[in-house]
Residue frames as qw, qx, qy, qz and C-alpha x, y, z in Angstrom:
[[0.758, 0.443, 0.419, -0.232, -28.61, 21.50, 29.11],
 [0.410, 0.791, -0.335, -0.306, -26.48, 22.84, 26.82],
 [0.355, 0.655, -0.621, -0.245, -23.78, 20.57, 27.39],
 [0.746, 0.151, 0.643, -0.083, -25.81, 17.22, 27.17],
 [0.607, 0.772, 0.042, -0.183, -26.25, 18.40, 23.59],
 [0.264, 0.796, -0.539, -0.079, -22.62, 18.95, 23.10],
 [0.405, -0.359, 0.835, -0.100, -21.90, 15.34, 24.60],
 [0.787, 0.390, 0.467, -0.101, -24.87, 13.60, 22.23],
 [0.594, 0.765, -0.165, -0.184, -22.82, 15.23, 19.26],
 [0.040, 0.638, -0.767, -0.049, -19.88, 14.20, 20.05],
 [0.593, -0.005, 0.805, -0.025, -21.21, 10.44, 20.11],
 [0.656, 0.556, 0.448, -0.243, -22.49, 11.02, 16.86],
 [0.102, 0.855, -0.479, -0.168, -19.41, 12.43, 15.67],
 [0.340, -0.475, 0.788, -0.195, -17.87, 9.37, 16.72],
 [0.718, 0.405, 0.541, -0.166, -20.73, 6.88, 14.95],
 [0.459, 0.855, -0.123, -0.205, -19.88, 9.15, 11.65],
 [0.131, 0.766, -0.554, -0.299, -16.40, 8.34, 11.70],
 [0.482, -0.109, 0.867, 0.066, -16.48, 4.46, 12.75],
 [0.642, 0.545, 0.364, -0.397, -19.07, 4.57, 9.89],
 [0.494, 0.830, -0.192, -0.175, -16.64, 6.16, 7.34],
 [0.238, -0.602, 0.762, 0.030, -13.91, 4.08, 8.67],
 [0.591, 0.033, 0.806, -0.017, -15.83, 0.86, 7.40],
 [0.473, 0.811, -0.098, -0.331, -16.53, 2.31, 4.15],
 [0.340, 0.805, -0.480, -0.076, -13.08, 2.37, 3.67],
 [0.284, -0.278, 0.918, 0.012, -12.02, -0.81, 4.89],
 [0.714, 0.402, 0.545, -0.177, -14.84, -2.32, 2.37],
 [0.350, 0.913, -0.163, -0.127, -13.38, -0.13, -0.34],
 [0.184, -0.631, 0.753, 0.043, -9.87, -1.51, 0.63],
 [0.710, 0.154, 0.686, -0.030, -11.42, -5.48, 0.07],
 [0.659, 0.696, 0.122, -0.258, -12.82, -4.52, -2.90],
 [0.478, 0.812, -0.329, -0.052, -9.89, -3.12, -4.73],
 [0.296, -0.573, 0.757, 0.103, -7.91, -5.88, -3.22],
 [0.727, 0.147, 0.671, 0.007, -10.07, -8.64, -4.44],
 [0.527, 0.845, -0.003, -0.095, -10.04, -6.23, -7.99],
 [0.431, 0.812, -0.380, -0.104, -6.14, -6.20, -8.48],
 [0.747, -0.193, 0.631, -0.078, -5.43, -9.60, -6.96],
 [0.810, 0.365, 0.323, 0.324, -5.57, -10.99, -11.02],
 [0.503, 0.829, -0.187, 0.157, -3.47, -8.43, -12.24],
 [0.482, -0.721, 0.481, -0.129, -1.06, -9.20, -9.51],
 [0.819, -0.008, 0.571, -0.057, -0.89, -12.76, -10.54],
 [0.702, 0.673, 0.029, 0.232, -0.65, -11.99, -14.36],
 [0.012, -0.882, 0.469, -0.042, 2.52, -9.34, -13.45],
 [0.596, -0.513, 0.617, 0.004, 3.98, -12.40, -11.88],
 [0.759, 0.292, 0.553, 0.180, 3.28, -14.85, -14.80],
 [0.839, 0.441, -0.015, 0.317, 4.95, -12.70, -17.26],
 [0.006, 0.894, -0.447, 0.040, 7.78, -11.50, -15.37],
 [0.819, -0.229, 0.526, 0.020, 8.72, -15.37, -14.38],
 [0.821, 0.568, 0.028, -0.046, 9.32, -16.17, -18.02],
 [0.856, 0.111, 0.146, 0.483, 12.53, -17.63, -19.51],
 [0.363, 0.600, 0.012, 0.713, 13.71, -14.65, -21.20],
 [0.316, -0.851, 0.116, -0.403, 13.20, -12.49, -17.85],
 [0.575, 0.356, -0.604, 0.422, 16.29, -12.45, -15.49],
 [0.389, -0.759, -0.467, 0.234, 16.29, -12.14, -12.01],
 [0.239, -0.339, -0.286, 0.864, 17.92, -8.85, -11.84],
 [0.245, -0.316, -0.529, -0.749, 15.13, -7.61, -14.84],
 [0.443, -0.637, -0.552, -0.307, 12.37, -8.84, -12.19],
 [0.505, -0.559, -0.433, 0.495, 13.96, -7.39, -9.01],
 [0.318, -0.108, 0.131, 0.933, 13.81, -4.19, -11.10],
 [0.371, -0.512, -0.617, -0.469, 10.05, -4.32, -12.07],
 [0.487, -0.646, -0.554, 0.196, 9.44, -4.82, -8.38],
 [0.294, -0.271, -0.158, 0.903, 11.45, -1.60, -7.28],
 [0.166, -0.095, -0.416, -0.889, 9.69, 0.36, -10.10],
 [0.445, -0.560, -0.603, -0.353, 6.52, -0.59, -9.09],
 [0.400, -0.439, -0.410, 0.692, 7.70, 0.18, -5.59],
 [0.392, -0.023, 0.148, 0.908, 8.29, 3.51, -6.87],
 [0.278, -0.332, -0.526, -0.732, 5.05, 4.11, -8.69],
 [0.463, -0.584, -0.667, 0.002, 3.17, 3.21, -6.09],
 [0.421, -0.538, -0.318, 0.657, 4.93, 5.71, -3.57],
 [0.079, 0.030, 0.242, 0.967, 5.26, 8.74, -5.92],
 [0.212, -0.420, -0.674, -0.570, 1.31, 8.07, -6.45],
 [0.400, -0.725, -0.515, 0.224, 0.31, 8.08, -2.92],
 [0.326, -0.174, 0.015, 0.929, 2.80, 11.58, -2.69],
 [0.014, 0.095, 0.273, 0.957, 0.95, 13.09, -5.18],
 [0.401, -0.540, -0.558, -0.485, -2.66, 12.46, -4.08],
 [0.511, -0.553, -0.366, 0.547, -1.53, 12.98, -0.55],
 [0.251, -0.265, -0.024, 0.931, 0.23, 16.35, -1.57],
 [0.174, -0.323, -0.505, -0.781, -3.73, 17.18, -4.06],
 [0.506, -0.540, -0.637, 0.217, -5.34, 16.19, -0.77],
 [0.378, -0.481, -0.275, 0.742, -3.36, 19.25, 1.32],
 [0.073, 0.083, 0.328, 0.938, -4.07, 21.47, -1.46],
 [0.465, 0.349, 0.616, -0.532, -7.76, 20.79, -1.16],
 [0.273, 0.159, -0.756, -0.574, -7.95, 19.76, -4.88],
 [0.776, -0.007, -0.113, -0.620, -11.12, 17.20, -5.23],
 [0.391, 0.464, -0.790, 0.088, -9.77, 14.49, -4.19],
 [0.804, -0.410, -0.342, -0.260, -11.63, 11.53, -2.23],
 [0.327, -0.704, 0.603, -0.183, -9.67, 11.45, 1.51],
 [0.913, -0.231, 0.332, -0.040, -10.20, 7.36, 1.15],
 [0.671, 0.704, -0.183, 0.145, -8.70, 7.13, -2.07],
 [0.217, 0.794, -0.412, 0.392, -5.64, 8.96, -0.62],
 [0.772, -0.419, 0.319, -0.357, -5.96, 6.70, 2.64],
 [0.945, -0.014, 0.326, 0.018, -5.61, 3.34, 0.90],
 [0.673, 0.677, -0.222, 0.197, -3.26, 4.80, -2.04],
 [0.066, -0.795, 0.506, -0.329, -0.63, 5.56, 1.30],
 [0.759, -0.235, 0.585, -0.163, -1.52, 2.00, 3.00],
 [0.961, 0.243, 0.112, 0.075, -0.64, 0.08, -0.27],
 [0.328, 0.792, -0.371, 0.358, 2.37, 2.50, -0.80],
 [0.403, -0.701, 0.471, -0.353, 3.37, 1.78, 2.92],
 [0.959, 0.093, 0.212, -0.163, 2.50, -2.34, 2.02],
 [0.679, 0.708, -0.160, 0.111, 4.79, -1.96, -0.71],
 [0.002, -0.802, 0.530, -0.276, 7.76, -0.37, 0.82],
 [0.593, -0.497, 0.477, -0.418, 7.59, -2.86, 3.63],
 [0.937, 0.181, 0.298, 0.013, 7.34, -6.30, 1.12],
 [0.755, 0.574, -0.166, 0.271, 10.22, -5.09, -0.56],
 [0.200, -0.652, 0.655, -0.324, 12.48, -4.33, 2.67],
 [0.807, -0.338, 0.423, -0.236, 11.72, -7.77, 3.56],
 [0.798, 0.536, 0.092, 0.260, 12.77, -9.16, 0.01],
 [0.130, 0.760, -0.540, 0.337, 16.27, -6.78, 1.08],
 [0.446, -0.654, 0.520, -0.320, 16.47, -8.50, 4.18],
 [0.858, -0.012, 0.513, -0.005, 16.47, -12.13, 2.71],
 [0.583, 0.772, -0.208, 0.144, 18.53, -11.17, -0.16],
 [0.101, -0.682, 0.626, -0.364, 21.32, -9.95, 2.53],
 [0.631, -0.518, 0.553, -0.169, 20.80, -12.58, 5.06],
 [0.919, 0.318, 0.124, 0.199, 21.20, -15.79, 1.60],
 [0.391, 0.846, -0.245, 0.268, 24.46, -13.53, 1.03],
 [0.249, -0.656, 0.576, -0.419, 25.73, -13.72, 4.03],
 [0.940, -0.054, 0.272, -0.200, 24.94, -17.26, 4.21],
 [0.899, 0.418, 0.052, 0.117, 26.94, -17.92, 1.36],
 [0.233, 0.712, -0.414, 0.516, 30.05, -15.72, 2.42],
 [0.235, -0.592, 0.728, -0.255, 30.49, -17.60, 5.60],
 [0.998, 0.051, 0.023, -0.029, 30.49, -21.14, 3.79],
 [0.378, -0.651, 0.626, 0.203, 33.72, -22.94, 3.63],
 [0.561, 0.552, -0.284, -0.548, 35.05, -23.66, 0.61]]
């Protein structure tokens, strides 16, 4: 008998997390549909005349940056057991991880237009 009991928790265990897992993918919408306009503004005033392109492919790194140090440190207040919400620390590592990943791709089409242009003929 006992371990019917121990089998009904474990489905409930299991309800709990898929539960907390959609939380956080609602939580994730949100704060996309929330920094979507600031996203848009960054762009509109790095585009500007007066901004070069190696000025805006420095913004982007630096934001790269921020972002990853940020997830670090709420990841590394997380292991401490500081107060720290686990989603939070979830979605701060998935945008950090976003991040990294849109700006390797922005490396990789940098390189490959380079190379393009180093085996034209002159």
């Amino acid at each position: 008998m006992s371990g019917i009991g121990g089998i009904g928790g474990r489905a409930s265990g299991i309800q709990d997390i898929m539960a907390l897992r959609q939380q956080i993918m609602e939580r994730s919408q949100l704060l996309q549909q929330v920094k979507a306009p600031d996203a848009t503004q960054a762009t509109q005033a790095t585009s500007g005349p007066a901004g070069s392109f190696t000025d805006s492919l420095k913004g982007a790194l630096d934001t790269v940056n921020a972002t990853q140090q940020n997830a670090s440190t709420m990841s590394a207040a997380y292991e401490k057991g500081e107060v720290v919400d686990v989603a939070k620390v979830m979605l701060a590592r998935q945008e950090a991880g976003i991040a990294f990943e849109a700006m390797l791709q922005v490396r990789n089409k940098l390189l490959n237009a380079y190379q393009d242009i180093m085996r034209m003929g002159v």
